[in-house]
C-alpha positions, -999 to 999 in steps of 0.1 A, spaced: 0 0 0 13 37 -11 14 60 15 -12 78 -1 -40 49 -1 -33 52 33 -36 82 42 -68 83 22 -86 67 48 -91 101 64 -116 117 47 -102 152 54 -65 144 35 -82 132 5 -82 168 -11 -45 172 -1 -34 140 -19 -45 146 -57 -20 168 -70 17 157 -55 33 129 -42 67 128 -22 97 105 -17 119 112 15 158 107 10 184 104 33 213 132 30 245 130 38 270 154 64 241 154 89 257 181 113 262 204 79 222 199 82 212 201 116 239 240 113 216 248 81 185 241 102 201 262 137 209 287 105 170 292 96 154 292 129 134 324 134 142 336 94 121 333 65 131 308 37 142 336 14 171 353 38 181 314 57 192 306 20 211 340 20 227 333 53 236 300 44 252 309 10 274 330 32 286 299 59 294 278 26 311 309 16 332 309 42 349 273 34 351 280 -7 313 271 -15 319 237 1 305 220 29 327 227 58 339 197 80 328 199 118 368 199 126 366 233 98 338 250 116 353 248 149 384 260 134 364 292 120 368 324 143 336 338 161 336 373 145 337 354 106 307 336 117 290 366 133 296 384 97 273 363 75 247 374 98 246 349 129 235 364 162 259 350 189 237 330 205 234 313 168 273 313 164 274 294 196 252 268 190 267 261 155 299 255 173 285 234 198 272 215 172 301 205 156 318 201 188 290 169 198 295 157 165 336 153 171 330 146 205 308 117 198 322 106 170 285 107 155 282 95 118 251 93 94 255 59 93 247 59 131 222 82 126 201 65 102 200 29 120 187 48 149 146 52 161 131 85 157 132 93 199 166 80 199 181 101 173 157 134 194 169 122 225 206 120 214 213 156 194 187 176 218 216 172 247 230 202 222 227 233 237 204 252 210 190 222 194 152 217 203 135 189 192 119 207 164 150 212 150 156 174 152 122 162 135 132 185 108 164 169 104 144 135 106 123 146 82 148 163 55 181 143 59 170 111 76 139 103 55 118 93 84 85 87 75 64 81 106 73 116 123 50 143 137 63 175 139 34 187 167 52 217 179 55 232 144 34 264 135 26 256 98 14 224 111 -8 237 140 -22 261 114 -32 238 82 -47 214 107 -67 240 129 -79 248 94 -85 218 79 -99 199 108 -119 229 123 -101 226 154 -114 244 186 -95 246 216 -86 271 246 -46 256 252 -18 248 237 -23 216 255 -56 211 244 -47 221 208 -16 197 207 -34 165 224 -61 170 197 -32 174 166 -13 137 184 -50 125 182 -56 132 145 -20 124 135 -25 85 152 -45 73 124 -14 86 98 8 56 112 34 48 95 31 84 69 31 105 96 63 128 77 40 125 44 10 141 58 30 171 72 43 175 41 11 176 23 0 199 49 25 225 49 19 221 9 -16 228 16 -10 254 40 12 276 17 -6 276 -16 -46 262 -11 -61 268 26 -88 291 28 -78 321 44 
């Protein structure tokens, strides 16, 4: 069964599900990721590309090494635009990775939770960050990224979800997202689609 017959069987995805379909694939240098990610937070898509042109800038257009970016002085990282707070936590980034010894290899035999429970010990990586990383470099398909805002917002739409909490909100998002097993990553992707170019205003 495609991951779209499955997630057919809620009536309210149907609509979502005619025009694209997706494939997840694993990427490699998964801390060069999880920086890119760190990178975006709070930006729009537009100026994180910007940024990010300017980190790969930094080491000749190439993806830097971790050994490279802890080699890399705090004012050249604070020049393509990185608040300190945001230089830090790229450092300590590639800092766990060394540390560690992590490899994608590693990464991608690992559970969902264990790979959350492993890089969230990283000062300034939340586990948003992670289920992104899951999502775009790990090509997880059963994860629910509850906590993100696009998400909230397509299915508050698309559901006609009342609540007075955050709580409230998110227990009735897990609740929805149970019957998606094992597409949950497709469905957010079809919802964030959704979200961006077809939900009624």
């Amino acid at each position: 069964m495609s991951y779209q017959e499955h997630l057919r069987k809620d009536k309210y995805l149907i609509a979502l599900l005619i025009e694209d379909s997706y494939q997840l694939k694993r990427r490699k240098n998964t801390p060069i990721r999880l920086i890119a990610s760190i990178i975006s937070q709070q930006l729009s898509t537009k100026v994180a590309k910007i940024i990010f042109d300017r980190f790969l800038a930094l080491y000749e257009n190439k993806e830097p090494t971790c050994t490279q970016v802890l080699a890399t002085d705090f004012d050249s990282l604070r020049g393509i635009g990185l608040s300190n707070s945001k230089v830090n936590y790229v450092k300590n980034v590639a800092e766990f990775f060394l540390d560690h010894k992590i490899t994608d290899q590693q990464l991608y035999k690992m559970q969902p939770e264990e790979v959350i429970d492993l890089l969230t010990q990283i000062k300034g990586v939340g586990r948003w960050t992670v289920e992104m990383l899951l999502m775009f470099s790990l090509g997880h398909e059963n994860v629910f990224a509850v906590d993100d805002l696009g998400i909230q917002q397509a299915m508050i739409k698309l559901y006609q979800l009342k609540y007075t909490t955050k709580k409230e909100l998110q227990a009735k998002m897990i609740a929805k997202s149970k019957a998606w097993t094992p597409y949950k990553t497709y469905a957010c992707l079809h919802l964030w689609k959704w979200k961006d170019t077809k939900a009624p205003v």
